[in-house]
C-alpha positions as CSV (number, residue, x, y, z in Angstrom):
1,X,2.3,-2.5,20.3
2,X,4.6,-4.6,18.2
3,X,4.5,-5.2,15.1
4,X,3.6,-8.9,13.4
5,X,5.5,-7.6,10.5
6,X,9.3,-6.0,9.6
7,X,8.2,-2.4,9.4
8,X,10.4,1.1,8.0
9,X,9.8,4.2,9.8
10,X,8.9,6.6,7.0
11,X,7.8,10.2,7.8
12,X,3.9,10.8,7.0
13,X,4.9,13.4,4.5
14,X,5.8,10.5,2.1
15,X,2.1,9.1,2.5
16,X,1.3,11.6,-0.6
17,X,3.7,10.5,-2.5
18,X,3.0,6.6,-2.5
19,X,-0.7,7.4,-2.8
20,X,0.2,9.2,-5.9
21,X,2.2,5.9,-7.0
22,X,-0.7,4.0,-6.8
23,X,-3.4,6.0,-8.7
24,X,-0.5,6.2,-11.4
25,X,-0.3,2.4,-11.3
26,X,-4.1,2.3,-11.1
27,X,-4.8,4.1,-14.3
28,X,-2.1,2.1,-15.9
29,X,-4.3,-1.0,-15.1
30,X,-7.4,0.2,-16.6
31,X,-5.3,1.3,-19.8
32,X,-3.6,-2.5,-20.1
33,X,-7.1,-3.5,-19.3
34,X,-8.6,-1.5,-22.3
35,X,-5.9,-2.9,-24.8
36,X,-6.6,-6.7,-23.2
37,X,-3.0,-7.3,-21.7
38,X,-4.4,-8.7,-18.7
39,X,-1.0,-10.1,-16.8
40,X,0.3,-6.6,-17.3
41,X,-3.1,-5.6,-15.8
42,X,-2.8,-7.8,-13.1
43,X,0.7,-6.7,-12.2
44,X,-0.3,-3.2,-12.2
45,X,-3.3,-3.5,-10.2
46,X,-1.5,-5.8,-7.5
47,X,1.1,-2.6,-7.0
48,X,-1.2,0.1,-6.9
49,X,-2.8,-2.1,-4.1
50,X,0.2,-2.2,-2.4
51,X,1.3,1.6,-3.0
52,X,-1.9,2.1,-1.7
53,X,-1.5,0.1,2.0
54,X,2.0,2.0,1.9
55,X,0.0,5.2,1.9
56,X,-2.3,4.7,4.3
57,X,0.2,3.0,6.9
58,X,2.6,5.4,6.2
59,X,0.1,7.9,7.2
60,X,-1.8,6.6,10.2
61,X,1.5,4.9,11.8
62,X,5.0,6.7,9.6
63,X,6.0,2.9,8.9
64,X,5.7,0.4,5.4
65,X,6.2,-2.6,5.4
66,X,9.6,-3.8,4.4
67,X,9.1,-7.6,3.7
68,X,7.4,-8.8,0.9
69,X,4.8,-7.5,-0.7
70,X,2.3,-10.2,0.7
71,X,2.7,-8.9,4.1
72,X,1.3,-5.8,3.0
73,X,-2.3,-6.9,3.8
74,X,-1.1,-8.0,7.4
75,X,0.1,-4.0,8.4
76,X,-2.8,-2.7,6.9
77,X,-4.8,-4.6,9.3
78,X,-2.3,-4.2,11.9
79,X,-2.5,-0.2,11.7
80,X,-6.3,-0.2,10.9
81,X,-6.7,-2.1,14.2
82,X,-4.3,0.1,16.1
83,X,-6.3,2.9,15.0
84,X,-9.9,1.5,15.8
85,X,-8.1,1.0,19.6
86,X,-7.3,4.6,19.8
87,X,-10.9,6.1,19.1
């Protein structure tokens, strides 16, 4: 099936490492969080979520998305359905 968005073939060994990207962004949101800098919060928690899709896409289906980041929702659903078809 094609894909609704501009995708990057990535190899799913790399699914780790943006995983990792995101729990570092994460914990950086809950620290802003602590010390009441919420834009910085926001940022940080708007990137872990997409670090996060990257991980998961990049391991179901080796490809991230490479428009902009609000397209990042629309191959996560993209893959997830993929997926659902194949079980």
């Amino acid at each position: 099936m094609a894909s609704n968005v501009a995708t990057l073939g990535v190899s799913s060994a790399h699914a780790a490492i943006y995983f990792r990207k995101a729990r570092q962004l994460c914990e950086g949101a809950v620290t802003e969080f602590d010390d009441e800098r919420y834009d910085a919060t926001l940022i940080l928690a708007i990137h872990a979520g997409i670090s996060a899709t990257d991980a998961v896409c990049i391991g179901v289906g080796t490809r991230k998305n490479k428009e902009s980041h609000d397209r990042a929702a629309d191959l996560l659903e993209e893959v997830g359905s993929e997926e659902r078809d194949r079980v």
